[in-house]
PQR file with spaces between the fields and no chain letter, atoms N, CA, C, O and H, PARSE charges and radii, in Angstrom:
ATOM       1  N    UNK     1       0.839   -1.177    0.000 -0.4000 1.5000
ATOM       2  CA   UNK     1       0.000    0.000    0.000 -0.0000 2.0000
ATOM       3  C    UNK     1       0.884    1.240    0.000  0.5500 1.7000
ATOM       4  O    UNK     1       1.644    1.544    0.920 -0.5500 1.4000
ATOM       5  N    UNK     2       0.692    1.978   -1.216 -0.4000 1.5000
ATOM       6  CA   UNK     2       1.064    3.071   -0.807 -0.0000 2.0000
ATOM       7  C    UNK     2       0.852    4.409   -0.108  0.5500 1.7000
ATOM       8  O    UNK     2      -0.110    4.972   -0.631 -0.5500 1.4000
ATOM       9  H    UNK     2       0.074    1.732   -1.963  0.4000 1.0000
ATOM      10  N    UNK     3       1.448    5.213    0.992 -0.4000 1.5000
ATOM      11  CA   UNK     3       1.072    6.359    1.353 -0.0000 2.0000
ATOM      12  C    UNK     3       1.292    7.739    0.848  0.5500 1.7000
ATOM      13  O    UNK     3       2.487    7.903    1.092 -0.5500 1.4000
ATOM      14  H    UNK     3       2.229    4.755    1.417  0.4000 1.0000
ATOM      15  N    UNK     4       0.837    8.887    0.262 -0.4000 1.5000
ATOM      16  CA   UNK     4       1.273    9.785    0.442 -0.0000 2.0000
ATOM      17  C    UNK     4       1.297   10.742    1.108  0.5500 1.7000
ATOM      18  O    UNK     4       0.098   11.009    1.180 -0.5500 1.4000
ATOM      19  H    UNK     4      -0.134    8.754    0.064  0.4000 1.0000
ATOM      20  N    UNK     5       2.001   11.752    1.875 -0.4000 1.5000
ATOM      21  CA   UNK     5       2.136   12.396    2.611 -0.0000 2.0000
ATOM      22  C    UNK     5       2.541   13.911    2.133  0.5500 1.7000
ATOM      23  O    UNK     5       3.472   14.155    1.365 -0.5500 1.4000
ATOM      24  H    UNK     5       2.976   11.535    1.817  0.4000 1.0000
ATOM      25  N    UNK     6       1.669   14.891    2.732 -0.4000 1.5000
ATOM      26  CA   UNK     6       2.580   15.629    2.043 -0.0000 2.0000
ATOM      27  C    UNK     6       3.560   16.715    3.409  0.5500 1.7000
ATOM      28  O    UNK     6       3.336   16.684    4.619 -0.5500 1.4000
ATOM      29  H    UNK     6       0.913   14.693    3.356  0.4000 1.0000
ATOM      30  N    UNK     7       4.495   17.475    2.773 -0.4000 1.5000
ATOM      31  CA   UNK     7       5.360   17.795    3.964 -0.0000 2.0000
ATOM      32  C    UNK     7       5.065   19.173    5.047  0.5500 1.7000
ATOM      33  O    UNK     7       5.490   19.531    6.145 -0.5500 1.4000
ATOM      34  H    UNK     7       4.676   17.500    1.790  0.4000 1.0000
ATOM      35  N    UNK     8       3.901   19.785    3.842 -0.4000 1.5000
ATOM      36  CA   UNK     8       2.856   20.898    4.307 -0.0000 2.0000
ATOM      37  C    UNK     8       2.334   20.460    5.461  0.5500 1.7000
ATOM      38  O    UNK     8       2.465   20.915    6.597 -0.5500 1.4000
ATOM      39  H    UNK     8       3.556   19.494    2.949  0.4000 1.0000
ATOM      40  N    UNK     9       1.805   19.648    5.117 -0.4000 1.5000
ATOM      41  CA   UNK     9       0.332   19.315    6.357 -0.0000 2.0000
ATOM      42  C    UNK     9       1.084   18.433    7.529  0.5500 1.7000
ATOM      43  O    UNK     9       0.838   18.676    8.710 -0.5500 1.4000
ATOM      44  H    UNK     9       1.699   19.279    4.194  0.4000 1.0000
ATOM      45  N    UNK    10       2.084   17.315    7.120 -0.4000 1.5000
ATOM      46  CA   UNK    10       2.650   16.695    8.176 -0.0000 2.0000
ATOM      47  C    UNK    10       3.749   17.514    9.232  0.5500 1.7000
ATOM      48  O    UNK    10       4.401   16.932   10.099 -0.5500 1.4000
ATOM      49  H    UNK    10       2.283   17.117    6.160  0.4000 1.0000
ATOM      50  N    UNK    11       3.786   18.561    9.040 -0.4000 1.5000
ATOM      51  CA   UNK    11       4.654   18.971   10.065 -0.0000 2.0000
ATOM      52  C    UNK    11       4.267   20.330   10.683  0.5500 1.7000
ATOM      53  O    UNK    11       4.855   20.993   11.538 -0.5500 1.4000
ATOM      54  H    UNK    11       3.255   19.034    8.336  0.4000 1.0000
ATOM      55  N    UNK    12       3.251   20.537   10.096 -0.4000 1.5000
ATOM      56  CA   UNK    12       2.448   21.699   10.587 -0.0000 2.0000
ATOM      57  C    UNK    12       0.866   21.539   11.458  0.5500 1.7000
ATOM      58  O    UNK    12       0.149   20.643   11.014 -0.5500 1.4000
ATOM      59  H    UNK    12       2.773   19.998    9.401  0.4000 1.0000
ATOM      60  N    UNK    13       0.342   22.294   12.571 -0.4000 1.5000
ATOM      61  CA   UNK    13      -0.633   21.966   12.984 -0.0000 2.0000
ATOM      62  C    UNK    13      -1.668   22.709   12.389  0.5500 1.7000
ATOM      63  O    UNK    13      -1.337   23.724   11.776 -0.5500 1.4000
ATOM      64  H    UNK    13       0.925   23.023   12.932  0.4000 1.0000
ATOM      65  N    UNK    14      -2.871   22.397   12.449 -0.4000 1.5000
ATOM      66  CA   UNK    14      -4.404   22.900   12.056 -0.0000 2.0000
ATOM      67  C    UNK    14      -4.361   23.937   12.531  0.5500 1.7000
ATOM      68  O    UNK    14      -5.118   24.589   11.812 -0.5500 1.4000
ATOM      69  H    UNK    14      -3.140   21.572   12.946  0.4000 1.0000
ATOM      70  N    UNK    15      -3.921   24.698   13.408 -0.4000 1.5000
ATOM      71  CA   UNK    15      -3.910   25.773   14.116 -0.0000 2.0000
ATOM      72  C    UNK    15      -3.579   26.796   13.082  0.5500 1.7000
ATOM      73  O    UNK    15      -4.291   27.712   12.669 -0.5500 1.4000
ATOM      74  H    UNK    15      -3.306   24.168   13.992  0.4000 1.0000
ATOM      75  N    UNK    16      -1.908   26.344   12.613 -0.4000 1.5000
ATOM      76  CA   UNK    16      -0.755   26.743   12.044 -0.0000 2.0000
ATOM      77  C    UNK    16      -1.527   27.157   10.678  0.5500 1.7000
ATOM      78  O    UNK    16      -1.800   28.323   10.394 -0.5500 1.4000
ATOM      79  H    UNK    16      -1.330   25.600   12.949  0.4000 1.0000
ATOM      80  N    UNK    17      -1.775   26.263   10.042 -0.4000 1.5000
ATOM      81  CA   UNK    17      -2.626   25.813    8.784 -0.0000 2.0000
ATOM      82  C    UNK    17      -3.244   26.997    8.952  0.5500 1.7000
ATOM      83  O    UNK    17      -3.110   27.924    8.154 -0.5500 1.4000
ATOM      84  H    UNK    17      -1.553   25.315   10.273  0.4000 1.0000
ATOM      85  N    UNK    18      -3.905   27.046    9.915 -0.4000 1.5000
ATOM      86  CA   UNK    18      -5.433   28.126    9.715 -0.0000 2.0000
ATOM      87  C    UNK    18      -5.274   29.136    9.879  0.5500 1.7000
ATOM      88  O    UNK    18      -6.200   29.919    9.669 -0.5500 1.4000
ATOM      89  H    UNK    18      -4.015   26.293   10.564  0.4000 1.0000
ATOM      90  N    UNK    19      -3.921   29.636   10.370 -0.4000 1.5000
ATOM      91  CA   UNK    19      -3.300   30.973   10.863 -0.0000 2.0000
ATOM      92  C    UNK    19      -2.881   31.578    9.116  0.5500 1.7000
ATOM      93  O    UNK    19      -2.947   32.714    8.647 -0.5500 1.4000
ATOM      94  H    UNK    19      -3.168   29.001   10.541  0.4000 1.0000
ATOM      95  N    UNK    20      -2.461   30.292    8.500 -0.4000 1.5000
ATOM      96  CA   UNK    20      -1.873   31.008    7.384 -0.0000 2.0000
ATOM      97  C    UNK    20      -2.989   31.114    6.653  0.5500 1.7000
ATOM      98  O    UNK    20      -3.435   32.253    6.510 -0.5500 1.4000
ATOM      99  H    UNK    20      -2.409   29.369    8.881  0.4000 1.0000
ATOM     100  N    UNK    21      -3.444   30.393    6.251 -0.4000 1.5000
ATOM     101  CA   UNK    21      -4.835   30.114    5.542 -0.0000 2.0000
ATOM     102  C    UNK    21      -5.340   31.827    6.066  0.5500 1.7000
ATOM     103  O    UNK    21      -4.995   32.675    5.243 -0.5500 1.4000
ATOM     104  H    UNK    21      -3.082   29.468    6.367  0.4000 1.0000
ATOM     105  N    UNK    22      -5.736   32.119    6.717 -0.4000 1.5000
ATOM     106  CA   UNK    22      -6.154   33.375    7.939 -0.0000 2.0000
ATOM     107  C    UNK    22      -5.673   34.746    6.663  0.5500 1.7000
ATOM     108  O    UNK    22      -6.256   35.536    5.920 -0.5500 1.4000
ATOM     109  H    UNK    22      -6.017   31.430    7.386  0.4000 1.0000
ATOM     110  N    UNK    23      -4.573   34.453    6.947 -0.4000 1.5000
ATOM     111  CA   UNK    23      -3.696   35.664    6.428 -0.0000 2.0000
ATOM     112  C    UNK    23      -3.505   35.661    5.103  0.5500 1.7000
ATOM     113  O    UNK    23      -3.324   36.636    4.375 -0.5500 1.4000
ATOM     114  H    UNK    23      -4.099   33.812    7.551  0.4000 1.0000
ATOM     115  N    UNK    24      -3.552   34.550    4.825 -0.4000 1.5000
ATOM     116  CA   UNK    24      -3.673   34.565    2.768 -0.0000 2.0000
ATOM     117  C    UNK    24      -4.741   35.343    2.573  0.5500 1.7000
ATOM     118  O    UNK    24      -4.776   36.439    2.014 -0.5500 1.4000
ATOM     119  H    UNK    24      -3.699   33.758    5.417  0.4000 1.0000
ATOM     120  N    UNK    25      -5.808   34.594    3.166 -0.4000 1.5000
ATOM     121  CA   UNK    25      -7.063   35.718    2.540 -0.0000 2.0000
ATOM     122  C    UNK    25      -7.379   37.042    3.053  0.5500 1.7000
ATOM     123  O    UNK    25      -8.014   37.858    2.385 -0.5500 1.4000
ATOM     124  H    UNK    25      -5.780   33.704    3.620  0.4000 1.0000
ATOM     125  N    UNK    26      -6.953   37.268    4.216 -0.4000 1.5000
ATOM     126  CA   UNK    26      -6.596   39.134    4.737 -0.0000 2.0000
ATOM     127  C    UNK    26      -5.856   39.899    3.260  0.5500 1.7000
ATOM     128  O    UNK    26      -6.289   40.779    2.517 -0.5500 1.4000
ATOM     129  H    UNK    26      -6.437   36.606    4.759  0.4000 1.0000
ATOM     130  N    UNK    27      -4.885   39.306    3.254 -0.4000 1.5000
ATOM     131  CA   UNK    27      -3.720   39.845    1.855 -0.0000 2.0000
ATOM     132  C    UNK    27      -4.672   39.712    1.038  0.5500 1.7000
ATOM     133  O    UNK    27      -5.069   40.877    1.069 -0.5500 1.4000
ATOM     134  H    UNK    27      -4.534   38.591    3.858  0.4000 1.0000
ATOM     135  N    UNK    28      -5.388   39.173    0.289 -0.4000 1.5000
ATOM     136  CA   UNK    28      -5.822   38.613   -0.981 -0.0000 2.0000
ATOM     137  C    UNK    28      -7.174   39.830   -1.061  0.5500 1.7000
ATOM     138  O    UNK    28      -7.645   40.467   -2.003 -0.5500 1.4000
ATOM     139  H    UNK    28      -5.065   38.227    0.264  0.4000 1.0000
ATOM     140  N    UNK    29      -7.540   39.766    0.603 -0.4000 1.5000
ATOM     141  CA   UNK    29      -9.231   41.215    0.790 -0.0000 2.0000
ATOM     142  C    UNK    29      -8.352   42.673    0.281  0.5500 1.7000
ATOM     143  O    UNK    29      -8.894   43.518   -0.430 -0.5500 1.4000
ATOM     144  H    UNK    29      -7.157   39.248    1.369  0.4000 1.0000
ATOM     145  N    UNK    30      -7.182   42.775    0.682 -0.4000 1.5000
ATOM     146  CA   UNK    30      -6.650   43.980    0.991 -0.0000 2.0000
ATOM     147  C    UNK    30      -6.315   44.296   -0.641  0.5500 1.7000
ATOM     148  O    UNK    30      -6.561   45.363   -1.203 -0.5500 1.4000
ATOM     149  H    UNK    30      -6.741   42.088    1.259  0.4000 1.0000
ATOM     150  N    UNK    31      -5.643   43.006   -1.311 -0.4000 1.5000
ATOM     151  CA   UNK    31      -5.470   43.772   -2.356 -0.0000 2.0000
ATOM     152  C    UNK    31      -6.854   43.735   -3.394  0.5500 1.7000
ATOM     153  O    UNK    31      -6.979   44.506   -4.346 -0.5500 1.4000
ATOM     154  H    UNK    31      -5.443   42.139   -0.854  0.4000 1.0000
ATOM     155  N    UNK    32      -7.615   42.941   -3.107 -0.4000 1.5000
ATOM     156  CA   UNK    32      -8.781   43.293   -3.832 -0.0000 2.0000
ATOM     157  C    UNK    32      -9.598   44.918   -3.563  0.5500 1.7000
ATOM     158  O    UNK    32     -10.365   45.541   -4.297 -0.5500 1.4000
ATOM     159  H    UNK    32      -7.513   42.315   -2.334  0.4000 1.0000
ATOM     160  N    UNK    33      -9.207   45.148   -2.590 -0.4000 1.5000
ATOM     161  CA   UNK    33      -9.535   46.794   -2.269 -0.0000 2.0000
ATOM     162  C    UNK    33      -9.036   47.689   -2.659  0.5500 1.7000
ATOM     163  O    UNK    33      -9.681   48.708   -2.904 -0.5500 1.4000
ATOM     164  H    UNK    33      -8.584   44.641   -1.993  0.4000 1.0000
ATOM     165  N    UNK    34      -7.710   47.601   -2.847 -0.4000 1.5000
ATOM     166  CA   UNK    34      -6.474   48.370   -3.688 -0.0000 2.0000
ATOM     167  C    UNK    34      -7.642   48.491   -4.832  0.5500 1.7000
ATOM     168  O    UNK    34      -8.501   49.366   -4.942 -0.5500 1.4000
ATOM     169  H    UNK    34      -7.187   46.772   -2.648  0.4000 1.0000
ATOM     170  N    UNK    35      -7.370   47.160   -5.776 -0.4000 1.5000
ATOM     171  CA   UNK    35      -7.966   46.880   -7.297 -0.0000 2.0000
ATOM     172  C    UNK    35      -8.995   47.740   -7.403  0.5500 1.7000
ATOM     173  O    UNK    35      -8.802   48.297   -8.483 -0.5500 1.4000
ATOM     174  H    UNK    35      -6.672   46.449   -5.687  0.4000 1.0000
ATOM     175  N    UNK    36      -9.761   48.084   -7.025 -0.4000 1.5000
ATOM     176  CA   UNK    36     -11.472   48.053   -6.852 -0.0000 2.0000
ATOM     177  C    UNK    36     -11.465   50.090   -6.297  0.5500 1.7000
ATOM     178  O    UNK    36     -12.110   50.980   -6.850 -0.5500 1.4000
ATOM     179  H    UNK    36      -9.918   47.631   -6.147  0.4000 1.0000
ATOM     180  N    UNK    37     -10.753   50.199   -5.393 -0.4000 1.5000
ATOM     181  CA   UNK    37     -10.255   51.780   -5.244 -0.0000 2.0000
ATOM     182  C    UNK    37     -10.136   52.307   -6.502  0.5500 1.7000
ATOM     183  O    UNK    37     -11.019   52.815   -7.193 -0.5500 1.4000
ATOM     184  H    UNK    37     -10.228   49.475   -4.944  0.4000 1.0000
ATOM     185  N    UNK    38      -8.027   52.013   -6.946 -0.4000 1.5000
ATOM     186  CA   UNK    38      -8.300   52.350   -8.023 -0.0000 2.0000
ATOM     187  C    UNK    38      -9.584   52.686   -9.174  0.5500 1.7000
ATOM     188  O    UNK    38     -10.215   53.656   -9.594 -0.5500 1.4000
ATOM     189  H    UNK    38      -7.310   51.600   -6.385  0.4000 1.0000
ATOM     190  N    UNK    39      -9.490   50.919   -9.406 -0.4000 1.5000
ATOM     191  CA   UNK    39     -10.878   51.191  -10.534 -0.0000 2.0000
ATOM     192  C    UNK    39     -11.659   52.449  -10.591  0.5500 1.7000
ATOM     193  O    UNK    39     -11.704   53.335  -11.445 -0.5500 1.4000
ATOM     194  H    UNK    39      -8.978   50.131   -9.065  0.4000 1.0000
ATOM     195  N    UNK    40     -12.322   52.276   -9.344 -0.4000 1.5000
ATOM     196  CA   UNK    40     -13.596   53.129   -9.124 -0.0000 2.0000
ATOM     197  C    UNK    40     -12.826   54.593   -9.368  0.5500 1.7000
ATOM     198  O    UNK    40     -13.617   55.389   -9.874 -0.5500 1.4000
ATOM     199  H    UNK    40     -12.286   51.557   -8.651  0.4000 1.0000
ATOM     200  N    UNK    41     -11.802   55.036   -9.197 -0.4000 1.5000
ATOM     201  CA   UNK    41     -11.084   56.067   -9.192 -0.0000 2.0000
ATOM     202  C    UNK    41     -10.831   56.864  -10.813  0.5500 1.7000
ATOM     203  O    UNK    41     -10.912   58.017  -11.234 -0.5500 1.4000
ATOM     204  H    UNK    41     -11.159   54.389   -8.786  0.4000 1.0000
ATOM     205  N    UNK    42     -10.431   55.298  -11.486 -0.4000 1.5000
ATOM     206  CA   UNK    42     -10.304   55.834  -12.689 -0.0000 2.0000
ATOM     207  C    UNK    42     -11.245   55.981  -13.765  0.5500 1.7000
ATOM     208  O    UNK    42     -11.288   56.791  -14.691 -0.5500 1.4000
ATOM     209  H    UNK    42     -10.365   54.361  -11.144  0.4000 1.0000
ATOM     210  N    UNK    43     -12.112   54.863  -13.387 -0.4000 1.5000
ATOM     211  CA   UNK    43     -13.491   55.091  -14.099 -0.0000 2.0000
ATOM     212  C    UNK    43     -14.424   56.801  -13.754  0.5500 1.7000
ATOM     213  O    UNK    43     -15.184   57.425  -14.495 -0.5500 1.4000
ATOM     214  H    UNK    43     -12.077   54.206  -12.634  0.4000 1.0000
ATOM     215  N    UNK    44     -14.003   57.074  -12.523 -0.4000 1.5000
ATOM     216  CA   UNK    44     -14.965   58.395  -12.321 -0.0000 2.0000
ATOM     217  C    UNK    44     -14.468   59.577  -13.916  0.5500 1.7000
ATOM     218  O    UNK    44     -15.101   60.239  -14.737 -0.5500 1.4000
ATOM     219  H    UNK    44     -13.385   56.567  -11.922  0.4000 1.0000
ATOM     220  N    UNK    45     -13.069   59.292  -13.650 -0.4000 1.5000
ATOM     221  CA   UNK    45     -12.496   60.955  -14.605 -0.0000 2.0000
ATOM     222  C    UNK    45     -12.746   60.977  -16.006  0.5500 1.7000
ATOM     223  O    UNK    45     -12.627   59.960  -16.688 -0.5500 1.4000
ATOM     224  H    UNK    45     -12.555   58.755  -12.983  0.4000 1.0000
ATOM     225  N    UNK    46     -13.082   62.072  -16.470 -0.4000 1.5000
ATOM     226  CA   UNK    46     -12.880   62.674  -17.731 -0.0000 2.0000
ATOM     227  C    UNK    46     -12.411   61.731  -18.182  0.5500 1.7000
ATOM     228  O    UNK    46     -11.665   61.013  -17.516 -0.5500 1.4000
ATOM     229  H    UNK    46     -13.178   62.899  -15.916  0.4000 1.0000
ATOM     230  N    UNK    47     -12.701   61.500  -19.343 -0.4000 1.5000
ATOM     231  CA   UNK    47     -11.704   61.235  -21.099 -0.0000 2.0000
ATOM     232  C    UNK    47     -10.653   62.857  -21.002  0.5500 1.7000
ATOM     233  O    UNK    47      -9.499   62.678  -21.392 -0.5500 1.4000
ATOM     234  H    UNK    47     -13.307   62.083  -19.883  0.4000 1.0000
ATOM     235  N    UNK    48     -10.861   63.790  -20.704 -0.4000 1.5000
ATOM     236  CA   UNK    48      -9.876   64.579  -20.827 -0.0000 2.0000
ATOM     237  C    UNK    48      -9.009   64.776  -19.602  0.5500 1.7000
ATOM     238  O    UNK    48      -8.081   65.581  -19.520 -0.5500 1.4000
ATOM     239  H    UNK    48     -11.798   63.936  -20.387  0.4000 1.0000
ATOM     240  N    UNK    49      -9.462   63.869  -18.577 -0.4000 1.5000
ATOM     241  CA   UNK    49      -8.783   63.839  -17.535 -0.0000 2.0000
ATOM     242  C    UNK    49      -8.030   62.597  -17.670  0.5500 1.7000
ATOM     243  O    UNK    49      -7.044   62.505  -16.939 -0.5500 1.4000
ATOM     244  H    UNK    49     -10.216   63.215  -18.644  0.4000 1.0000
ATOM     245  N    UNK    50      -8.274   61.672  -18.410 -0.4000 1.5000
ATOM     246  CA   UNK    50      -7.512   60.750  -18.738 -0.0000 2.0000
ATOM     247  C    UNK    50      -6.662   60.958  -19.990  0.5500 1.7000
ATOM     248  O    UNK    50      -5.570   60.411  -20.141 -0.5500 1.4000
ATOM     249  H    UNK    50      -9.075   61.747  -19.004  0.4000 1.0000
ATOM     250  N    UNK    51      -6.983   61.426  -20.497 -0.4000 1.5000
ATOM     251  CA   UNK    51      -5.957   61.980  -21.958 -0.0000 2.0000
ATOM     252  C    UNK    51      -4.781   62.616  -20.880  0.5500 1.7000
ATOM     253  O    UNK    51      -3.727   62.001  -20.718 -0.5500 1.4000
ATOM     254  H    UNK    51      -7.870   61.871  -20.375  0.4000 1.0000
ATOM     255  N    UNK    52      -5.017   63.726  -20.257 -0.4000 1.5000
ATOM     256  CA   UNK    52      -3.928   63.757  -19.432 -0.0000 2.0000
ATOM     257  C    UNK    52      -3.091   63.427  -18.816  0.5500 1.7000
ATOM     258  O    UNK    52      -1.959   63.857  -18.595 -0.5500 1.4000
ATOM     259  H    UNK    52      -5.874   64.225  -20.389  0.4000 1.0000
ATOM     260  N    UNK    53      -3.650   62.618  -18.507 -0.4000 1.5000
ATOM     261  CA   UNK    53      -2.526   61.650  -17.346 -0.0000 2.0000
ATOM     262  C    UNK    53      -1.942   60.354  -18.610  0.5500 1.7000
ATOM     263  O    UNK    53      -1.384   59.278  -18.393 -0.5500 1.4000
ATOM     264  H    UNK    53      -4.569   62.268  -18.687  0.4000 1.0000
ATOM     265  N    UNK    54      -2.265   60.867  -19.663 -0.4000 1.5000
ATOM     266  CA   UNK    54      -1.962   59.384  -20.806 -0.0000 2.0000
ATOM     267  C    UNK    54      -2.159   57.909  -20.575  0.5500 1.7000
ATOM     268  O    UNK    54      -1.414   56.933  -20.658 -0.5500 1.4000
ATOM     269  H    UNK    54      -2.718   61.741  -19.839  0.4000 1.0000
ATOM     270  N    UNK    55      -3.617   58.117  -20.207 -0.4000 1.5000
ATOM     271  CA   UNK    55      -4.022   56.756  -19.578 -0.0000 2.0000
ATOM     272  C    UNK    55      -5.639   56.731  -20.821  0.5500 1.7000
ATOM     273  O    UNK    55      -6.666   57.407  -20.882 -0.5500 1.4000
ATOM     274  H    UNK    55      -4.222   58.911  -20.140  0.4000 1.0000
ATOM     275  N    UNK    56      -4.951   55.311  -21.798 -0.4000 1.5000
ATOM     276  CA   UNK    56      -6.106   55.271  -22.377 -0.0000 2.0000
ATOM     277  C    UNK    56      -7.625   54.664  -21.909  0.5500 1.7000
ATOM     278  O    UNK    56      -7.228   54.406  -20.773 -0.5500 1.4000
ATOM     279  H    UNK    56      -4.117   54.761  -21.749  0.4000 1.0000
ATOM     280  N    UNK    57      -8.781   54.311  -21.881 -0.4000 1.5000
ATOM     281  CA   UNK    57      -9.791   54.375  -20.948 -0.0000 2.0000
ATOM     282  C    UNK    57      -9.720   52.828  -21.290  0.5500 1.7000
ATOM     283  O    UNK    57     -10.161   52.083  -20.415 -0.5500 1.4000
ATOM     284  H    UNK    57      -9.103   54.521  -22.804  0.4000 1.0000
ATOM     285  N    UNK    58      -9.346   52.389  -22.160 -0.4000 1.5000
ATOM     286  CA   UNK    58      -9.408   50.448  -22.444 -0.0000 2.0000
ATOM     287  C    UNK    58      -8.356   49.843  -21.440  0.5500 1.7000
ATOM     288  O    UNK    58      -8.251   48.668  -21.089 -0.5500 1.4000
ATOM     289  H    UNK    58      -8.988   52.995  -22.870  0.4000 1.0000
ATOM     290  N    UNK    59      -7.583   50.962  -21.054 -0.4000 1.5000
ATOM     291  CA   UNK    59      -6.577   49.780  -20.156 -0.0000 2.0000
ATOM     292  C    UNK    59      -6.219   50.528  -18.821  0.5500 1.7000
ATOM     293  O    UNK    59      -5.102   50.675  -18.325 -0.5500 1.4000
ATOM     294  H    UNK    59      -7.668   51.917  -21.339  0.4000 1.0000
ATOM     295  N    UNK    60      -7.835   51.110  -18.206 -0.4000 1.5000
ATOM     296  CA   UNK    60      -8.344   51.189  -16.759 -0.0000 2.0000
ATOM     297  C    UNK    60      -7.837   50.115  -15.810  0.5500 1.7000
ATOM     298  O    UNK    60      -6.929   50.190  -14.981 -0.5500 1.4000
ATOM     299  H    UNK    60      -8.742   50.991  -18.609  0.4000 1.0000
ATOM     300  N    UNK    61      -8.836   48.835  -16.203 -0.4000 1.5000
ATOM     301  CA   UNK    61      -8.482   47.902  -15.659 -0.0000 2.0000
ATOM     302  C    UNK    61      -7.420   47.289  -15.634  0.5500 1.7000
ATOM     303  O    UNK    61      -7.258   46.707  -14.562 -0.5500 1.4000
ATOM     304  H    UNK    61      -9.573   48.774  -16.876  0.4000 1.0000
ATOM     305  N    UNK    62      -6.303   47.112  -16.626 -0.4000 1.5000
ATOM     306  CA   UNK    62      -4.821   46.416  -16.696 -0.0000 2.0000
ATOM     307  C    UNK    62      -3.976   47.152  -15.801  0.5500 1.7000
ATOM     308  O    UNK    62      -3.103   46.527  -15.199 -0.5500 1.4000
ATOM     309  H    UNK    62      -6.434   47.585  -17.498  0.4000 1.0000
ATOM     310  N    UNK    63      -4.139   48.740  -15.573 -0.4000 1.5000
ATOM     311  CA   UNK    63      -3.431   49.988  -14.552 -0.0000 2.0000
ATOM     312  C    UNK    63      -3.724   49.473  -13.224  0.5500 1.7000
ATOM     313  O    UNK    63      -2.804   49.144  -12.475 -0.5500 1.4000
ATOM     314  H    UNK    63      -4.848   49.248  -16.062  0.4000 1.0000
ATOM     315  N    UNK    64      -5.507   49.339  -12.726 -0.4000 1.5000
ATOM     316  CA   UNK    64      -5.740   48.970  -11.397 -0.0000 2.0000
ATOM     317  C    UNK    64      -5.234   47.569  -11.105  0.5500 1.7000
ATOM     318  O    UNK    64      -4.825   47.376   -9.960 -0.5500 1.4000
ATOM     319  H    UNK    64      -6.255   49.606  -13.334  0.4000 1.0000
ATOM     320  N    UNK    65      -5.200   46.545  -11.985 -0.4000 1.5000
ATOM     321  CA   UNK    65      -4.747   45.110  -11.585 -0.0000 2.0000
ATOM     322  C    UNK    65      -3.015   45.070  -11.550  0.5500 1.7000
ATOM     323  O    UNK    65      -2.513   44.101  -10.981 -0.5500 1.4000
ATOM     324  H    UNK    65      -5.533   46.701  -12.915  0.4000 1.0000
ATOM     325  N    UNK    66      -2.045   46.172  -12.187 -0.4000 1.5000
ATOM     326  CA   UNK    66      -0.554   46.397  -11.582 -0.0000 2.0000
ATOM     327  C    UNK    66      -0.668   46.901  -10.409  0.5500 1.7000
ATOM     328  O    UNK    66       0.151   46.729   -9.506 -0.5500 1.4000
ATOM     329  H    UNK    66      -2.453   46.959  -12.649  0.4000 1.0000
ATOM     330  N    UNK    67      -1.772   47.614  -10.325 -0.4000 1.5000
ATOM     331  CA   UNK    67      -1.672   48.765   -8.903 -0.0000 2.0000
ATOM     332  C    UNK    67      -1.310   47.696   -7.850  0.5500 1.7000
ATOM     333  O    UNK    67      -0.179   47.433   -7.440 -0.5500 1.4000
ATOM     334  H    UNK    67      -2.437   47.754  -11.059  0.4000 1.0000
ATOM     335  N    UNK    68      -2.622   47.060   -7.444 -0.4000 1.5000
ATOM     336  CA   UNK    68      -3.287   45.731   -6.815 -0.0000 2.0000
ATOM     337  C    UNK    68      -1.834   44.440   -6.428  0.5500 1.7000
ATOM     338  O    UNK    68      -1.218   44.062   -5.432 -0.5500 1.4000
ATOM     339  H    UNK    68      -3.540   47.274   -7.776  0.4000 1.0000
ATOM     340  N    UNK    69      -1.848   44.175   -7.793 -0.4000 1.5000
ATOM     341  CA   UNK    69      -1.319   42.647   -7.867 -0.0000 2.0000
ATOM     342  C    UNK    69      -0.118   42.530   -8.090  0.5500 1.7000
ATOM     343  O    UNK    69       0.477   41.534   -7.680 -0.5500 1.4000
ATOM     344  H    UNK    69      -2.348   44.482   -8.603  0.4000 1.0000
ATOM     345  N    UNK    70       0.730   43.831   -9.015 -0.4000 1.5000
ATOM     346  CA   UNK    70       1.986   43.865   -9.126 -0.0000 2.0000
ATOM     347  C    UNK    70       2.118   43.430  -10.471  0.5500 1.7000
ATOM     348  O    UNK    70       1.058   42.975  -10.903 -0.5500 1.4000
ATOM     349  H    UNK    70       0.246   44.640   -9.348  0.4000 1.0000
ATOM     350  N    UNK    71       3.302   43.410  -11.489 -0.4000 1.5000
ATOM     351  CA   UNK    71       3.232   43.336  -13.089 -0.0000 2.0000
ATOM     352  C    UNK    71       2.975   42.149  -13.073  0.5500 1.7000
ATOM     353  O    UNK    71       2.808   41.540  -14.130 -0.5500 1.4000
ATOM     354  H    UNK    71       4.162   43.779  -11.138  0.4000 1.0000
């Protein structure tokens, strides 16, 4: 019979597990708030407020998801 094990779960407790587990998704809320700030930020302005800043209005979203998530 074979077992597998993996080295995650065997040497770590449920506690441990859930602490990280915990904090992945804190990080994961936080930068979804970043994302979603932005957005809402850049969607409010002008087309001539965006011509300005040389931000074309099709790649809103590709700007807020570097903001957020990183390249």
């Amino acid at each position: 019979m074979t077992t597998l094990t993996a080295p995650f779960f065997s040497s770590s407790s449920l506690r441990s597990r859930f602490e990280a587990f915990r904090a992945q998704m804190s990080e994961n809320a936080a930068k979804r708030k970043v994302y979603f700030t932005i957005l809402k930020e850049l969607e409010q302005c002008s087309p001539r407020d965006l011509q300005e800043l040389r931000i074309a209005p099709s790649s809103i979203h590709q700007i807020a998801h570097e903001a957020a998530y990183g390249a």
